[in-house]
C-alpha positions in Angstrom: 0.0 0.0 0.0 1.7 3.3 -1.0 -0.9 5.9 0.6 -3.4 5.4 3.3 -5.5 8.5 3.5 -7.4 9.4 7.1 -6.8 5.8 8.3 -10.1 5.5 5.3 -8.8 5.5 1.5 -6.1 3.0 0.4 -4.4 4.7 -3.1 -1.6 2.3 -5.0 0.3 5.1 -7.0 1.8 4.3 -10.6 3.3 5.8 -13.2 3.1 2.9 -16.2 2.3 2.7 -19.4 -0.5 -0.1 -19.0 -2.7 -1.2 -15.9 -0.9 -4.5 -15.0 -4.2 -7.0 -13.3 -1.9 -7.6 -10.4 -1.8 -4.3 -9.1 -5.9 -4.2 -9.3 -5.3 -7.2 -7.0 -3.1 -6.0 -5.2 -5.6 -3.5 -4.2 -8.5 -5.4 -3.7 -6.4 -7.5 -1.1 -5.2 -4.4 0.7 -9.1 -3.3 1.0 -9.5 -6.8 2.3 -7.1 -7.5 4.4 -7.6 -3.8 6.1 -11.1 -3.8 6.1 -11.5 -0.5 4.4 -13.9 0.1 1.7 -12.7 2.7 -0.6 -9.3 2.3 -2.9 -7.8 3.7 -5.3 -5.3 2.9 -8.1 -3.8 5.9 -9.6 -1.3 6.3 -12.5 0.5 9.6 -13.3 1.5 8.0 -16.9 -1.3 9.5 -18.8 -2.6 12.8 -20.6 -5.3 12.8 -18.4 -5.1 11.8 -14.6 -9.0 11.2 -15.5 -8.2 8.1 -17.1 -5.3 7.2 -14.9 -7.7 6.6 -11.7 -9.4 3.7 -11.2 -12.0 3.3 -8.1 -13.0 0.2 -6.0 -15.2 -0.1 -3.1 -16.2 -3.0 -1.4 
């Protein structure tokens, strides 16, 4: 887990060209295993940060 934001929001931070599956995973299992709700997967490797942020809530 790279950021955890008020003890609430989990955010993986990237900067890649493509969206690897194990890093959605990766932060599925951190929701999990926390017991938080809301993540985040964020890569700064775009033209738009728009499309570079992918939500998940459980």
């Amino acid at each position: 887990m790279d950021v955890l934001v008020e003890d609430k929001i989990i955010c993986e931070i990237k900067a890649m060209d493509l969206i690897n599956p194990i890093w959605v995973a990766q932060v599925l299992s951190h929701l999990k295993l926390t017991n938080k709700r809301l993540g985040y997967l964020i890569n700064f490797n775009v033209i738009n940060i728009g499309q570079g942020i992918k939500r998940f809530v459980l």
